[in-house]
Steps between C-alpha positions, in 0.01 A plus 500: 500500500218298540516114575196232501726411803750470740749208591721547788783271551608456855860396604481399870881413625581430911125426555424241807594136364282309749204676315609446120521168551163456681223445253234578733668860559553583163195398351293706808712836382457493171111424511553744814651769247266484245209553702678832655532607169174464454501269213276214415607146530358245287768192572805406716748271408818421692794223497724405740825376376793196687692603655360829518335788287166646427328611141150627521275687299181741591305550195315840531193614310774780476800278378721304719775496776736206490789413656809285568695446773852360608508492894835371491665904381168660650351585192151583316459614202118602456332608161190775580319565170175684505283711292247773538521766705362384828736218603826652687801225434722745702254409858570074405911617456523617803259288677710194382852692617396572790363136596816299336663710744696626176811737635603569076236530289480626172195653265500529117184609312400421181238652332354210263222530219611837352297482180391903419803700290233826535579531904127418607377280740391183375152389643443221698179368383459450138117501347515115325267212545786294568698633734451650813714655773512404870700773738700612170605187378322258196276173540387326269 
């Protein structure tokens, strides 16, 4: 089955609360993340909840990964969607487990963009004046 791409959501229980709740630290590993998986960044943007609690986005040429944390049960849940073939979500998963200091975490993969009934591979770069594709994903 072929997929324009894939999502992986991330369940991180027992991780380290000191660091879900520290803006500085979670922002770091998630920009951290996506640069071991290679990927592109093109913008960060984080929030830092009262009392406590971090949301943050890394928009990648390749997608995103987001996430959302409550420090108070030691929790993360992080969103790793990419597209392409060269960007390995699996490398910013475990990056991030290992660095939230994550003792349950959990994996699911989606495969998202399944377009082609026939069982070929859909291209990544389409032939029109007005689109073109950066690292397997559409700009305008």
């Amino acid at each position: 089955m072929h997929a324009l791409g894939k999502q992986l959501l991330v369940e991180l229980k027992d991780c380290d609360p000191e660091i879900l709740k520290s803006l500085d630290k979670v922002k770091n590993a998630m920009v951290s993340a996506a640069k071991k998986a290679k990927a592109t960044i093109i913008d960060v943007s984080f929030h830092e909840f009262s009392p406590f609690g971090i949301s943050g986005m890394v928009v990648i040429a390749e997608s995103h990964l987001s996430i959302h944390t409550w420090p108070e049960y030691g929790y993360a849940a992080v969103d790793i969607f990419t597209c392409g073939d060269i960007i390995k979500p699996e490398v910013a998963a475990q990056f991030l487990i290992e660095k939230f200091r994550c003792k349950n975490p959990s994996v699911v993969e989606i495969k998202r963009g399944i377009l082609s009934h026939s069982g070929e591979k859909l291209p990544y770069k389409v032939n029109s004046p007005e689109l073109t594709l950066v690292a397997g994903c559409r700009t305008a």
